[in-house]
C-alpha positions as CSV (number, residue, x, y, z in Angstrom):
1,X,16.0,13.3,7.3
2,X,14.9,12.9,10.3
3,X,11.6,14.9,9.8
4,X,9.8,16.2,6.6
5,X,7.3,18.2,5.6
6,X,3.9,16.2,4.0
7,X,0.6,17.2,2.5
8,X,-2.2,15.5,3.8
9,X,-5.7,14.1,3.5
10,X,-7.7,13.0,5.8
11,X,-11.3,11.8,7.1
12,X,-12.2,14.6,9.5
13,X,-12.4,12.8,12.9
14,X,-13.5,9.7,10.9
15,X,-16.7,11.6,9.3
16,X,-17.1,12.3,5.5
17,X,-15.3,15.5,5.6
18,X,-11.8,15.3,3.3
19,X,-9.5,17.8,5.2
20,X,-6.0,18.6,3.8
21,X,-3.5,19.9,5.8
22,X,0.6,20.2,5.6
23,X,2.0,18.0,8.6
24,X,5.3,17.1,9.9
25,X,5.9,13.6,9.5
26,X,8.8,11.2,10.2
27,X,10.2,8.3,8.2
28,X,8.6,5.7,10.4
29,X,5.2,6.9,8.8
30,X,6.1,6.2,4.8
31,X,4.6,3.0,3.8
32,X,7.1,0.0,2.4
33,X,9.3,0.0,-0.9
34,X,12.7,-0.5,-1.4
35,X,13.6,2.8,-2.7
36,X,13.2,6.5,-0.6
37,X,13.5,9.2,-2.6
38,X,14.0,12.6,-1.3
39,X,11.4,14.7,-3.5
40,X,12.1,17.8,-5.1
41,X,9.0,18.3,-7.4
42,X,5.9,17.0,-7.9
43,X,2.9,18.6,-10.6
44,X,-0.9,18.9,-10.1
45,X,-3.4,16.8,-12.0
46,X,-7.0,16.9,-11.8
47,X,-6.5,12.9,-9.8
48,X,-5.1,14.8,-7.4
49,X,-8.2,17.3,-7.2
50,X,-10.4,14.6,-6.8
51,X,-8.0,13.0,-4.2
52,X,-8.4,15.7,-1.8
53,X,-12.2,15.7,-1.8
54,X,-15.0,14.0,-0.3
55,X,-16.0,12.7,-3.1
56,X,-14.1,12.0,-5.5
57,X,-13.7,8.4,-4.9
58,X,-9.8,7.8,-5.7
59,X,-8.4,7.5,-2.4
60,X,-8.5,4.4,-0.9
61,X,-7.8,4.9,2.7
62,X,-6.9,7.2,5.5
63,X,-4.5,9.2,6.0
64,X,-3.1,9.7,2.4
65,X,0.2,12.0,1.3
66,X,-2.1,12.6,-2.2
67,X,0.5,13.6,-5.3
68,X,0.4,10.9,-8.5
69,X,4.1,12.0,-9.6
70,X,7.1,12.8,-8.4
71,X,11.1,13.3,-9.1
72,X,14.0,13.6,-6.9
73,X,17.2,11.7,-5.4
74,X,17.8,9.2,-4.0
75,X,18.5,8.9,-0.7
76,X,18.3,4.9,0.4
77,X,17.4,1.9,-1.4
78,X,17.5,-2.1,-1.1
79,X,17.4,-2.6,-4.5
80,X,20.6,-2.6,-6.4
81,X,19.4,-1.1,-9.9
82,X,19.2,2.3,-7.5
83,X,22.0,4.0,-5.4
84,X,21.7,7.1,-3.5
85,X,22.4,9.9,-4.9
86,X,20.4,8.7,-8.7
87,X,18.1,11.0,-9.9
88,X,14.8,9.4,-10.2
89,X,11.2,9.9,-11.1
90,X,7.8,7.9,-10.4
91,X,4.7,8.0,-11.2
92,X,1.3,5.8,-11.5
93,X,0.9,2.7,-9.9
94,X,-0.6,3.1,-6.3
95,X,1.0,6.6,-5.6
96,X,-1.1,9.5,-4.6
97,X,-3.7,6.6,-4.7
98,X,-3.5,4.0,-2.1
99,X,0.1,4.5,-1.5
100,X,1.9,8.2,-0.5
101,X,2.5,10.2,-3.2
102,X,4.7,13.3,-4.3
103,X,3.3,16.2,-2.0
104,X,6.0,15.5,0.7
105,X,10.0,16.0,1.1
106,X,10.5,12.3,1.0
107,X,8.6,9.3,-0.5
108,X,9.5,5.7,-0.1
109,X,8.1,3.5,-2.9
110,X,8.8,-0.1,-4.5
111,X,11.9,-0.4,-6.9
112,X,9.5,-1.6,-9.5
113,X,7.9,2.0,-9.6
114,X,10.9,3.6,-10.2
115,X,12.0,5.2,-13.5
116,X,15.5,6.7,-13.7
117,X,15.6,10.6,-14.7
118,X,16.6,10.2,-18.4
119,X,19.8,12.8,-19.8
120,X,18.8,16.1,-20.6
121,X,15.7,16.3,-17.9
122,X,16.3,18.1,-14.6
123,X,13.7,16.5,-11.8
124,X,11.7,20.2,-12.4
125,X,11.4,19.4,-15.9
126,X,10.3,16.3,-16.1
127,X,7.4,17.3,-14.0
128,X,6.6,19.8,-16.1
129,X,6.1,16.5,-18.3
130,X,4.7,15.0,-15.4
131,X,1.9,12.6,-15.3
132,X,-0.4,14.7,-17.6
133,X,3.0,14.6,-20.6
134,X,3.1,11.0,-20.4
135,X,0.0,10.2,-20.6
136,X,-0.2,13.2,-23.8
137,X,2.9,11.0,-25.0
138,X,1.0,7.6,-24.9
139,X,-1.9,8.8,-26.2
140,X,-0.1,9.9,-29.6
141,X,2.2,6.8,-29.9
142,X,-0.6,4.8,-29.7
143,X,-2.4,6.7,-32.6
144,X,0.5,6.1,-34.8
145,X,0.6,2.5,-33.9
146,X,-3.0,2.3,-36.1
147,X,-1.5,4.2,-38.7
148,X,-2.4,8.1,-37.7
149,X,0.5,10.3,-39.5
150,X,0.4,14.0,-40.6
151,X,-0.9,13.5,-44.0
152,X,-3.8,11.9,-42.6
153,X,-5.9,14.9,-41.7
154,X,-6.6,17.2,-38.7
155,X,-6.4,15.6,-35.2
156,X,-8.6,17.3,-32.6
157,X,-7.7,17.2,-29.3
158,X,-10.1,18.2,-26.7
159,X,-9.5,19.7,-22.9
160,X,-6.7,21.3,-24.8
161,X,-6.0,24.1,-22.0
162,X,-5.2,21.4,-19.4
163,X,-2.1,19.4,-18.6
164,X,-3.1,16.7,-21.1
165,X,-4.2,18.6,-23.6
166,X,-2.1,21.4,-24.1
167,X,1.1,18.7,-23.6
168,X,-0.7,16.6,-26.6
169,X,-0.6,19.8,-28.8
170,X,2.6,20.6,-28.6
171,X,3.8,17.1,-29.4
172,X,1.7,16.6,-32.3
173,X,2.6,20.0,-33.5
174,X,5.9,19.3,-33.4
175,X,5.6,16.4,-35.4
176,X,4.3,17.9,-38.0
177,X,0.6,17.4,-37.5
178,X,-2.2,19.9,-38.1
179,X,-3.7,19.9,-34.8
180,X,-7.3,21.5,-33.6
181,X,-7.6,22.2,-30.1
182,X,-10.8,22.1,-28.4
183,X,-11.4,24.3,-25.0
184,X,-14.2,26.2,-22.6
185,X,-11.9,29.1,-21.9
186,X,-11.6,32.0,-24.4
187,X,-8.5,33.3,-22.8
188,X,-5.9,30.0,-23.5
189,X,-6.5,30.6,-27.5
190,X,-3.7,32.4,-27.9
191,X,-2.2,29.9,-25.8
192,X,-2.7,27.5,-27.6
193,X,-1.7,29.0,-30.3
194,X,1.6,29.5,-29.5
195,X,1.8,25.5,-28.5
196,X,1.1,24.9,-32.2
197,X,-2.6,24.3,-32.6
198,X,-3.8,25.9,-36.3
199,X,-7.7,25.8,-35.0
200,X,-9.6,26.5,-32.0
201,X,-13.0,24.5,-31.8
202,X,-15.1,25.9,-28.9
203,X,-16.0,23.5,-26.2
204,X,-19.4,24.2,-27.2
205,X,-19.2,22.4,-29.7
206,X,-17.5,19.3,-29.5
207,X,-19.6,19.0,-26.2
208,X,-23.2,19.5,-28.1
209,X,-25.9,16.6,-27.8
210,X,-26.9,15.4,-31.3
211,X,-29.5,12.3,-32.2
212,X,-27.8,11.5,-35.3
213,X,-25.7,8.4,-35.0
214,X,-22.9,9.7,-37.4
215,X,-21.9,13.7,-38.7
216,X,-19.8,15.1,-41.3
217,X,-16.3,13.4,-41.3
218,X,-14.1,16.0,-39.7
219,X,-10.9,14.2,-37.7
220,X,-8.1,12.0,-39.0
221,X,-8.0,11.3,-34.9
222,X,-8.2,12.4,-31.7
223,X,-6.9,12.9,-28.3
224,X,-9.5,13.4,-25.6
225,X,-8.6,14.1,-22.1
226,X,-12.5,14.7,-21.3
227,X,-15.0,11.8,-22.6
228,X,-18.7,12.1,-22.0
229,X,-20.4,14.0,-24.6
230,X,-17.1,14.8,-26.3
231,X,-16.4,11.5,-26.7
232,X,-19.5,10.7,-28.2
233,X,-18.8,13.9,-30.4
234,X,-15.9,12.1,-31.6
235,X,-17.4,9.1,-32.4
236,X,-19.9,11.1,-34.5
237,X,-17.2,12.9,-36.4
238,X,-14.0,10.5,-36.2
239,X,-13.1,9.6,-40.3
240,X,-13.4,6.8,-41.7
241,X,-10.6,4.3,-39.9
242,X,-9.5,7.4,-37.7
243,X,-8.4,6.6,-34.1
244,X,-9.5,8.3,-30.6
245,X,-7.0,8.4,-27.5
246,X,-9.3,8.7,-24.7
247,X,-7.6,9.3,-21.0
248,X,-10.1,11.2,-19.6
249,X,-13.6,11.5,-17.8
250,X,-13.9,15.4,-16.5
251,X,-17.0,15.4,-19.0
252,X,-18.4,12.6,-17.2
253,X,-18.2,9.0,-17.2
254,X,-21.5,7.8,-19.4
255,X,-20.9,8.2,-23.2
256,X,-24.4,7.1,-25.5
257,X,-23.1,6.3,-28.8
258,X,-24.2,3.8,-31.5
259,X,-22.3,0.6,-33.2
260,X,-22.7,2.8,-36.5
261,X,-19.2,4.7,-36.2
262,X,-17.4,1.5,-35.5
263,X,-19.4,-0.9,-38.1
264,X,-19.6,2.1,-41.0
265,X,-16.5,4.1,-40.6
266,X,-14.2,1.4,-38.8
267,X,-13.2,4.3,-35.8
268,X,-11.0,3.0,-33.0
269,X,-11.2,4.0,-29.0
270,X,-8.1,3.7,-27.3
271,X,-8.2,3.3,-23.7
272,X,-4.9,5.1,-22.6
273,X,-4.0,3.4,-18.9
274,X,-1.0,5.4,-18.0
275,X,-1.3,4.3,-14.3
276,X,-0.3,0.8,-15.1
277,X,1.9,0.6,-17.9
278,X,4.3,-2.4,-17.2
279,X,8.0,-0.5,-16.2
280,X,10.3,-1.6,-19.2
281,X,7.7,0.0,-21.6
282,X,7.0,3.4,-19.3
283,X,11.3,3.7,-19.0
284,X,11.9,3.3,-22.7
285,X,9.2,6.2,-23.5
286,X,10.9,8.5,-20.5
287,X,13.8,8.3,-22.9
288,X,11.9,9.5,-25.8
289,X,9.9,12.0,-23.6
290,X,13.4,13.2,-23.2
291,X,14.4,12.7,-27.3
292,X,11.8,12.8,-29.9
293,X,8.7,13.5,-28.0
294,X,10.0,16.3,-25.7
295,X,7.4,18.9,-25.9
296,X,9.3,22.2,-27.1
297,X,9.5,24.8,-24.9
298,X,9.6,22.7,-22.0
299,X,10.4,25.4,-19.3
300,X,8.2,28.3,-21.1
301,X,5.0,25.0,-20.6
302,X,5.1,25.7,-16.8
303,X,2.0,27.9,-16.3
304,X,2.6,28.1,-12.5
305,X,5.1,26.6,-9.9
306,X,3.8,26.6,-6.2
307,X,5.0,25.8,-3.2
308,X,3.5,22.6,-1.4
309,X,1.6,24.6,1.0
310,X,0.0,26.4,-2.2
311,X,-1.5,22.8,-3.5
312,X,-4.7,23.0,-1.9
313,X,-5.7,26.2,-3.3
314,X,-4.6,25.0,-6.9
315,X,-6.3,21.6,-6.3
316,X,-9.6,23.6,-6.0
317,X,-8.8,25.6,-8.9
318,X,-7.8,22.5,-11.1
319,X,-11.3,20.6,-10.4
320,X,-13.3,23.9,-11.5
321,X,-11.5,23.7,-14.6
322,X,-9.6,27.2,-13.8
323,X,-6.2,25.8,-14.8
324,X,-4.4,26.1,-18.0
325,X,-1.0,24.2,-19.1
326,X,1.2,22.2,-17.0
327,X,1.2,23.1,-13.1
328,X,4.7,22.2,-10.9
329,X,5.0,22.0,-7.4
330,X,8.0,23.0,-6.2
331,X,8.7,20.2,-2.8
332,X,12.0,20.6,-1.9
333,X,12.7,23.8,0.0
């Protein structure tokens, strides 16, 4: 290929202005890796949102093709684990970060990013996963590693309408939990719903300020893709010994809490890091992303498919919090 098509940001002649614009690129401008992977799709997250404005302090320089995720082929590689012609996904690490992401026709990454497509995902699919799935997938393994199981109790899980969220529903409803799912926007409910979730809390709610250190025992656990106040709303309500996922900060970044929910009740925050879990662990759960914790309906989860020169219009929409379920970009043309 001897020329592709890449989204961009940029530093407006080297001011503070973030401008994003879909260039023509050539090979020569990908940064180093042993693998190049001809893209074919990629999905939104809200990183990427913030990627493409002034300031939302995740990129690290100038210019950047933004995009945390991607899937495609192969087309060259120095490392012999990958041919051309392998299917392939990445995700995490550097990319869409401080190294170029999935918003172009063909990325060029280190071997040790790469993640082979598991059986039974096309590259489509497992963006519909994406980022936002894995992390969802992470989140409720690590739950059951302290213990969380569907006899336990309720499991909220808030930001529910985004591509956390809603992915986190439908694997915990299909594992037999009773799941809650906690949301601003009166139109997912039904939804939601239909993912699996048995309640609807209002966002309201969960995101209400309250001087008491501790409230009525309400969650067997939790998976919270917002933090801030919701967090501490979970802390406040979290049962005893109950466990909260948290991979998120849309709600903000400061959380005022007590010692009393970890000292009385014994609740546990998990800090999900899906950017940097070590390869061997983040192929092995591919596999069961593909197997056990494949969200159902993985096709019907796509709430939109755009075409790269659509992104920047759905980035804007994504960091308003206008989004709902899993958003795919369709690269290759």
């Amino acid at each position: 290929m001897d020329e592709f098509r890449a989204l961009v940001v940029d530093r407006a002649g080297g001011g503070d202005e973030v401008r994003v614009s879909l260039n023509r690129w050539d090979p020569s401008q990908l940064m180093d890796g042993e693998v190049t992977i001809q893209v074919a799709a990629s999905s939104v997250n809200y990183k990427d949102a913030l990627a493409a404005r002034a300031d939302g302090k995740v990129v690290r320089h100038y210019p950047l093709v933004p995009g945390i995720d991607l899937a495609g082929v192969v087309v060259e590689s120095a490392d012999r684990r990958y041919t051309p012609g392998d299917q392939v996904l990445a995700h995490g690490y550097d990319l869409g970060v401080s190294h170029h992401g999935g918003y172009a026709e063909l990325a060029r990454v280190p071997a040790g990013w790469v993640v082979p497509l598991p059986a039974g995902l096309t590259p489509r699919q497992a963006m519909a996963i994406g980022t936002a799935g894995y992390t969802a997938a992470l989140s409720v393994l690590q739950l059951e590693h302290l213990g969380l199981r569907p006899e336990s109790g309720t499991v909220l899980v808030t930001g529910a309408s985004g591509g956390v969220g809603s992915t986190a529903v439908a694997i915990l409803a299909a594992r037999g939990y009773r799941v809650a799912a906690s949301t601003g926007s009166t139109d997912a409910h039904d939804f939601l719903r239909e993912l699996g979730a048995s309640e609807i809390v209002e966002r309201s709610e969960t995101s209400a300020p309250s001087d008491r250190p501790l409230e009525r025992a309400r969650w067997a656990g939790a998976v919270d893709a917002v933090g801030g106040g919701t967090l501490a709303y979970l802390l406040q309500t979290t049962a005893q010994h109950g466990s909260i996922a948290v991979s998120g900060n849309t709600g903000g970044a400061a959380v005022k809490t007590t010692v009393l929910p970890f000292i009385l009740r014994g609740v546990n925050i998990l800090g999900i890091d899906s950017a940097n879990t070590p390869i061997e662990r983040r192929i092995a759960l591919w596999e069961r992303l593909a197997g056990d914790l494949r969200p159902p309906k993985l096709d019907e989860s796509i709430a939109q498919e755009v075409a790269l020169d659509e992104v920047p219009t759905v980035l804007d929409r994504i960091y308003r919090g206008e989004t709902r379920g899993r958003v795919v970009v369709r690269v290759a043309q």
